[in-house]
N, C-alpha and C positions, 0 to 999 in steps of 0.2 A: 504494500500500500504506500502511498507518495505521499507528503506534507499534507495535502489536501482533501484527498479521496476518502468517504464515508462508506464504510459496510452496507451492502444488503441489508437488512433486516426481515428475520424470518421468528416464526416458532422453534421447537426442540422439543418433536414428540418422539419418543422409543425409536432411537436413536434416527430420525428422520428431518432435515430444516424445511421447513413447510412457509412459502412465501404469502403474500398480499390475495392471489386468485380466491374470490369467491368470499372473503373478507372485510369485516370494515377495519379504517387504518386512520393514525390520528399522526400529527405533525411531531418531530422530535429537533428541536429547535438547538442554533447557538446561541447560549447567550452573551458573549461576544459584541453576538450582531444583532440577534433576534432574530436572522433569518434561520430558513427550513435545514438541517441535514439530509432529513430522510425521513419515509414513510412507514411507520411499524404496524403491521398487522396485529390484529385484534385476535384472541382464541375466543372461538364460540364455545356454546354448553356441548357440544360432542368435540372439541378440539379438549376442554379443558377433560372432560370424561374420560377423551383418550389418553390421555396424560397417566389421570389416576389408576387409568386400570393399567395401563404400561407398567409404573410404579409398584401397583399389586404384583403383576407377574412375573416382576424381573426379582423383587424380594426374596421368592426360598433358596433360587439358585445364587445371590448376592450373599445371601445370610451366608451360606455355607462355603464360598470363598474364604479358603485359609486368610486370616492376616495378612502374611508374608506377599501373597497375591497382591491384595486390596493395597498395600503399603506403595507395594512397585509400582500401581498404578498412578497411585498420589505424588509417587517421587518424579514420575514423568513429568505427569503435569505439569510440578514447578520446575523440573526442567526447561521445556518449554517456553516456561510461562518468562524465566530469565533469558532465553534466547530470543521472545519475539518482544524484550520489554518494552523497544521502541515504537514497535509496532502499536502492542494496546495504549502506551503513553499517552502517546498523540489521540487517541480515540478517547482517553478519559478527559484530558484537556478539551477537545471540540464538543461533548458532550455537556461538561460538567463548568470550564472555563477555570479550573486552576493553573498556575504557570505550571510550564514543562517536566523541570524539576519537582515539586511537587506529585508529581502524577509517576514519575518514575520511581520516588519514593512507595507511592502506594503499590506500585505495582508489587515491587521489591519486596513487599510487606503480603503482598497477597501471595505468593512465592511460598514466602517462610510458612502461611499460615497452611500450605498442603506439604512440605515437608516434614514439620512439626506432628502434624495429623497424622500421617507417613510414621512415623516412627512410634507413637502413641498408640496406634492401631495394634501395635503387638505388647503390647502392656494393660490388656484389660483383665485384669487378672479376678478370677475366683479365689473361693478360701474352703478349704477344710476345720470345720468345725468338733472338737474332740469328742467323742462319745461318754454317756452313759452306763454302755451295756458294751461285752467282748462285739468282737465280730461286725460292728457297727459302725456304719459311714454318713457321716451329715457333710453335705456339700454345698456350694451357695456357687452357680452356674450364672455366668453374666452372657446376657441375652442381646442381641437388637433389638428395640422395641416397636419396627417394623418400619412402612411407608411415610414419609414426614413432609410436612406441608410448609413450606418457606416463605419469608416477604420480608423482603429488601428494601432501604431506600434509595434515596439517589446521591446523599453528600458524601457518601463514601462505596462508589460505586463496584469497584476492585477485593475492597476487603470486605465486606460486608456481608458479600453473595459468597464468598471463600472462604470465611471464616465457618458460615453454616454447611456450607454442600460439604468442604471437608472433615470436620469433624462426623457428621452425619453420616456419611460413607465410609469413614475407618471403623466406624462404631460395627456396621455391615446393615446398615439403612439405603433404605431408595428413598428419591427425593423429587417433590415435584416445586419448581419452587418459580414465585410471581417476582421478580424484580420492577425494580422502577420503571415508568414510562417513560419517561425524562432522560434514563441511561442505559437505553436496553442493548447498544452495540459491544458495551463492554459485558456486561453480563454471557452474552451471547461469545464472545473470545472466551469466556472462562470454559464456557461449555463447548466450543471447539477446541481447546487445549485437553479438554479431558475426553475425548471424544476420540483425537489423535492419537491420547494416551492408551487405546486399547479399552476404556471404561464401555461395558456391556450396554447394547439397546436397552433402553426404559429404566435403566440405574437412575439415570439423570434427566430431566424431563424439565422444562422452560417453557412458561407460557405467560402472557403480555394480554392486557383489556382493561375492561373498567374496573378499575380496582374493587369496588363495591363487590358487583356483579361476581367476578371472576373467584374474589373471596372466600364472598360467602360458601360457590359452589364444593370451595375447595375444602373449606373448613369443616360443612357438613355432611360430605362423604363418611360413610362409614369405614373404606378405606386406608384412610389415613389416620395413625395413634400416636402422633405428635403435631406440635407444631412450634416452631421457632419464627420470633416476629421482631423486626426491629422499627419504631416508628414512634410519632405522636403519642402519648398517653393516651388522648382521649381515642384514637383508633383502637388504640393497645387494650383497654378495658372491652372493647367490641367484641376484638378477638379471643377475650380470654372468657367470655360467656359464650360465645360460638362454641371453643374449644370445651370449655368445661361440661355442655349440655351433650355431647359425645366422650363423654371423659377422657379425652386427650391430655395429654401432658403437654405443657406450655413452656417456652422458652421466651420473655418477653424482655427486647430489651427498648425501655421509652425513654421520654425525655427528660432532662436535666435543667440544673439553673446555677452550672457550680458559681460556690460560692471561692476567696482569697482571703485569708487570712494572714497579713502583713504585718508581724510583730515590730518591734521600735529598736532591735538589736540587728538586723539587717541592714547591708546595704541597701537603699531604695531604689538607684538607678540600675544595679544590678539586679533586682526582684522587679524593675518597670520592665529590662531589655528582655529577660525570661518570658514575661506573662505578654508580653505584645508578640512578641516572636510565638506565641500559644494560641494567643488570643485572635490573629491576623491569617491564620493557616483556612486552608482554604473558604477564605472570607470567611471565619468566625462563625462557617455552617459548620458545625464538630457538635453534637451535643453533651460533649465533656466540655466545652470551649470554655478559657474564663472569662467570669462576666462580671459578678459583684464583688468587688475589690474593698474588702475593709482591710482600714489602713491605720494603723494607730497614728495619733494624733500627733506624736514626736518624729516623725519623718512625713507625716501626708504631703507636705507642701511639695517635697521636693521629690516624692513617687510622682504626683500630678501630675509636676512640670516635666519629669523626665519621660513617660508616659504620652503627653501631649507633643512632648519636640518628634518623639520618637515614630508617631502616628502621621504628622506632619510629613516626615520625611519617607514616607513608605511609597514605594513606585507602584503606581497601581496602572492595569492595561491587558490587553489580551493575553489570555496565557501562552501565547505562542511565542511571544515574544522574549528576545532576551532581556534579561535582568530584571527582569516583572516579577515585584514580589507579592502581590493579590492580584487577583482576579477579578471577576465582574461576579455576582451574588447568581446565582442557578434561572431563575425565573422571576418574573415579572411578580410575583405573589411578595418573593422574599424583600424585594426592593420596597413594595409598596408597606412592608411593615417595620421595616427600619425606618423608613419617613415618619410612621404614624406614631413609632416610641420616639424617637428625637422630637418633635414636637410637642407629644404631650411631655417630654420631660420639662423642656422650654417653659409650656407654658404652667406648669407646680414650680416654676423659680429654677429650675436647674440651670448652671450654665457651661455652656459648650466649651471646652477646652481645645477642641480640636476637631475638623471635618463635620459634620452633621449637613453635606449635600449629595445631593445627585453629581457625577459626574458625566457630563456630557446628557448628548439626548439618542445615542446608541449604544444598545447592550446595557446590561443592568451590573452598573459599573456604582458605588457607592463610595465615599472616601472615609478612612479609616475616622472612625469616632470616639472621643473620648469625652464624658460628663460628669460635672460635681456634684456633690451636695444631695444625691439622689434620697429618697425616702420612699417607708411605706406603698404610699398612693403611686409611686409612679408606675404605667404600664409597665415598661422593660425591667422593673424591679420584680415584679408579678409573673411575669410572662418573656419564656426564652427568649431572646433576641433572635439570633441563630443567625446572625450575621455580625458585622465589624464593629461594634457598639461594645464599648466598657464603661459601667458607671462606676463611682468614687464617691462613699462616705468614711468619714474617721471614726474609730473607736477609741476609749479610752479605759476600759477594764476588758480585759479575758472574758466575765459572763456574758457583755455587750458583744464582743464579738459573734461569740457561742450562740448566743438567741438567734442573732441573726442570719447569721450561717444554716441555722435549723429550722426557722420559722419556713420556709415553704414545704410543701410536702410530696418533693423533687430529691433523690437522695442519689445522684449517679455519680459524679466523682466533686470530688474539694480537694483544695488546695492551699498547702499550711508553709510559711518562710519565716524562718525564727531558726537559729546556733543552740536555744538553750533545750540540751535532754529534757528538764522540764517540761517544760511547756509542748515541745513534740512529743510528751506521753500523755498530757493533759488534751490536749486537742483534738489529738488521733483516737484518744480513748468517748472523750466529747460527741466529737463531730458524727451527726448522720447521714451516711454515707456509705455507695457498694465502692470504692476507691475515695485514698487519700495521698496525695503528693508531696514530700516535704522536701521544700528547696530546688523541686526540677517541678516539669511538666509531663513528664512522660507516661501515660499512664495506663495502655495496653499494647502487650506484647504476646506474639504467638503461646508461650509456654506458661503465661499467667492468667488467671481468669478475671473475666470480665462481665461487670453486671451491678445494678443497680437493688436500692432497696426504697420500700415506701411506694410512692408512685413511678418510679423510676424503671420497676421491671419488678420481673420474678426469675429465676435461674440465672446461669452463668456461663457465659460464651468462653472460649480459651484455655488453656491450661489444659490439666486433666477432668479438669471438672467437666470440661466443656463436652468430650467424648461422654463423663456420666449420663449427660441431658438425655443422650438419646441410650442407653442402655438400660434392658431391666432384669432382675436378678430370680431366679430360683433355684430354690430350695428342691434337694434330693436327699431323702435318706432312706438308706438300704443294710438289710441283714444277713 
């Protein structure tokens, strides 16, 4: 593929790509430009049915694939996945509009997360339980817990969809799974890489429509005995009464509102360059991203200022471009609710330390924003931003912090800077929250789990945990 040129876009029914013919299909845009890429076909109710029952069929013979098997496969894939990374790069950037770099990271990362899987996959270990009586064996046998139903977003288009089909597949799961509309060409690489890889018809199954529509269908299959959802809270609770009324096991990971806690024993320009360089990745769509910055009151001045130069000087422009360090915001939705929190912060008294416009009048381009003084009542205080917006108030005791930090009922990752042991065991002990960060930003990795508490989600992507999601265990005992 050349600089330019956009995939087909099809389905990925048992093991077949199934185009636009006889299909409705909806516009998958740059936001760059806001012009067209390309046209993605819709799965109707017998495309998505196909799917499920694919899914169903390919399962007893998936389930019984040695490990060793299932691993090689995985190991392909990111092989692959690092030979073509320039390839998907550029597909996550035209899709999605983060710079280059960027998008080679994520790939890089989506790699790890089928290597990692790859190697996991032969570690699901059972136990021998000791007997009672001679002669007597108690076993605890770990299971796949069958066909799994998936949904992706779109701000992290690469790892997202990776993170679930591979863990799901080492586990010895089939998977049907709905990715983003917004980014379905990358999605679509993943399951060409794993398709290349020798991965069995109807293991892996892709299907694109109206999200509602397409959902629902999937969810309430009896087919399907999990499901892994990454999105919206308020989607998220949807899916977990769909799921629950089929007793499905749910893997939910929703939204966040992390909170910064900026102790008074820190450098502040060093804890502003950290959390901007966090805060700024691909346009502050992350929903670990930080956002509410408490800052104690003996350094706030000069986080602010450092914060605000720091925001100022940020190269913002297409991600194709060189030396672009943000991007343009996914769609026209995201843009119009950063506008709608910068003004209502505006008008509660807040003030703009830095960016709070539009930039230009093509592509959904926003300039890095930073604001004071925020409170309570303000929307973006309430309500994820989920783009390049960080607000700034001070505290002045530890409990002050703590309330605030805890006050919404958002628990996905936080964010702790402070030297004293103290207070990094007070905090981390405090703070509610499925991840805490102290001193970096970094805060999922292939071989650590990942996942929220409160409204934030339920279960845990990554690590080992992440293979537990989808395995189930039984009990043998014999005389």
């Amino acid at each position: 593929m050349n600089a330019t040129e956009y995939p087909r876009l099809t389905l990925y029914i048992n093991g077949q790509w199934l185009d636009r013919q006889g299909r409705d299909a909806s516009e998958v845009l740059d936001p760059a430009t806001g012009q067209t890429l390309g046209l993605l076909p819709h799965a109707s109710d017998d495309d998505v049915d196909a799917a499920l029952h694919a899914a169903h069929a390919a399962f007893p013979a998936w389930r019984r694939t040695a490990p060793l098997e299932r691993a090689a496969i995985l190991r392909n894939a990111a092989r692959l996945l690092r030979e073509r990374v320039e390839q998907l790069s550029r597909i996550v950037t035209q899709e999605l509009g983060k710079p280059l770099a960027e998008s080679r990271v994520e790939v890089t990362k989506a790699a790890e997360l089928f290597e990692w899987s790859a190697e996991e996959s032969r570690r699901i270990y059972g136990r021998i339980i000791p007997a009672r009586e001679p002669r007597t064996r108690q076993m605890v046998l770990p299971e796949p817990i069958g066909p799994v139903a998936a949904f992706s977003g779109w701000n992290a288009p690469a790892i997202t969809p990776s993170r679930k089909i591979a863990s799901a597949l080492a586990a010895g799961c089939t998977v049907v799974i709905k990715p983003a509309e917004e980014t379905p060409a990358t999605a679509l690489f993943l399951a060409r890489v794993l398709h290349d890889s020798g991965l069995p018809a109807g293991v892996l199954n892709m299907v694109f429509g109206d999200p509602g529509r397409v959902s629902d269908r999937m969810l309430q299959s009896p087919l399907i005995r999990a499901v892994t959802f990454t999105g919206s809270t308020a989607i998220g609770t949807k899916v977990a009464q769909l799921a629950a009324a089929g007793l499905k096991r749910s893997v939910l990971e929703l939204g966040g509102h992390a909170p910064v806690l900026v102790f008074g024993d820190v450098d502040p320009q060093a804890a502003a360059t950290t959390l901007m360089q966090a805060k700024l990745r691909n346009a502050g769509q992350i929903c670990t991203s930080p956002t509410r910055m408490l800052v104690h009151e003996s350094v706030a001045a000069r986080f602010a200022q450092s914060m605000a130069e720091q925001a100022c000087q940020w190269r913002v422009g297409p991600g194709m471009e060189n030396e672009v360090q943000m991007g343009p915001l996914a769609n026209v939705r995201r843009l119009q609710a950063i506008q709608s929190m910068v003004e209502d912060g505006r008008q509660r008294g807040g003030k703009v330390l830095a960016g709070g416009q539009r930039i230009g009048d093509k592509g959904y381009f926003f300039q890095p924003t930073v604001m004071q003084t925020y409170d309570e009542s303000w929307l973006a205080a309430n309500v994820e931003p989920f783009g390049p917006l960080a607000i700034i108030r001070t505290f002045s005791t530890f409990d002050q912090a703590i309330a605030e930090a805890n006050r919404l009922p958002f628990g996905l990752a936080a964010y702790v800077f402070t030297h004293d042991a103290g207070t990094i065991t007070d905090a981390t002990d405090a703070i509610e929250s499925g991840t805490v960060c102290v001193n970096h930003c970094l805060h999922s990795l292939p071989e650590t789990p990942f996942g929220g508490v409160k409204h934030s989600g339920l279960g845990k992507e990554g690590g080992a945990e992440g293979l537990m999601e989808f395995t189930q265990y039984k009990y043998v005992t014999q005389r």
